[in-house]
N, C-alpha and C positions, 0 to 999 in steps of 0.2 A: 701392608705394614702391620695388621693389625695381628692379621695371621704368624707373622711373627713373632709377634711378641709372646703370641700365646704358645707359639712350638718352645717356646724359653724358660715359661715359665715355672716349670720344676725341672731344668736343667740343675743342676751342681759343676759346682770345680770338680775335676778329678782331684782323689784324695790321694795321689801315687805321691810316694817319696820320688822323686827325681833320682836319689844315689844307692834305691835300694833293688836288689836284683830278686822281684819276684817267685821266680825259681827256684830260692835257697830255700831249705825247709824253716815252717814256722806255725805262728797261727793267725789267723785271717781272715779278720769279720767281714762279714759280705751282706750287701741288702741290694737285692733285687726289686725297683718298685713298676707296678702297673703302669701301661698307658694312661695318660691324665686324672692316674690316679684313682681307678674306676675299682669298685667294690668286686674284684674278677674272682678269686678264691673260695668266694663264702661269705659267710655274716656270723658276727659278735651278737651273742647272748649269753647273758648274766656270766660274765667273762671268759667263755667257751668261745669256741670258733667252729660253725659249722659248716662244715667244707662242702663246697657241690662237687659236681662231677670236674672242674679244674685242677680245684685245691686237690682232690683224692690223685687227681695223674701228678701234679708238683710234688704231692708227699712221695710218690711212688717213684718217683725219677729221684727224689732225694735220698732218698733211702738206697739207691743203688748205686750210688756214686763211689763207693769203696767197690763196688764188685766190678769198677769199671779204671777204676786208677787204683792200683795196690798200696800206693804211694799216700794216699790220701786217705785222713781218720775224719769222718764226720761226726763233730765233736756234740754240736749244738745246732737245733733249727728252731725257728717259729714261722709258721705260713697265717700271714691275716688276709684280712679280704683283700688289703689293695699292696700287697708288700710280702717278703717272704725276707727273711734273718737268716743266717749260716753260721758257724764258728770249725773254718776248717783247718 
């Protein structure tokens, strides 16, 4: 039981609209978080983030994401240690 609770514990509701058809064009904040939330990316100094060898392959797959959907502007990102932000 206990183990459950903890698989739950940063679960979220899905934030989908129900009546909205993803597909359509738009723009569309996205947050990707870690496994329980584990510092996996990097570490925060004097409000820098320095990426390890993770965070530099997520930047590197982020950044190629228009060379791989023409359809798609990658507007905005931020990668922290335990989370990653998009604005596509």
């Amino acid at each position: 039981m206990e183990k459950e609770l903890h698989k739950d514990k940063y679960r979220r509701k899905a934030m989908r609209i129900k009546w909205w058809n993803y597909s359509e064009d738009g723009d569309y904040f996205i947050t990707i978080c870690t496994h329980d939330k584990g510092n996996v990316f990097g570490q925060l100094s004097k409000n820098n983030i320095n990426l390890n060898i993770r965070g530099k392959i997520v930047k590197k797959y982020l950044q190629a994401i228009p060379d791989h959907f023409s359809n798609v502007k990658l507007r905005s990102w931020i990668i922290m240690p335990d989370h990653v932000h998009l604005l596509l």
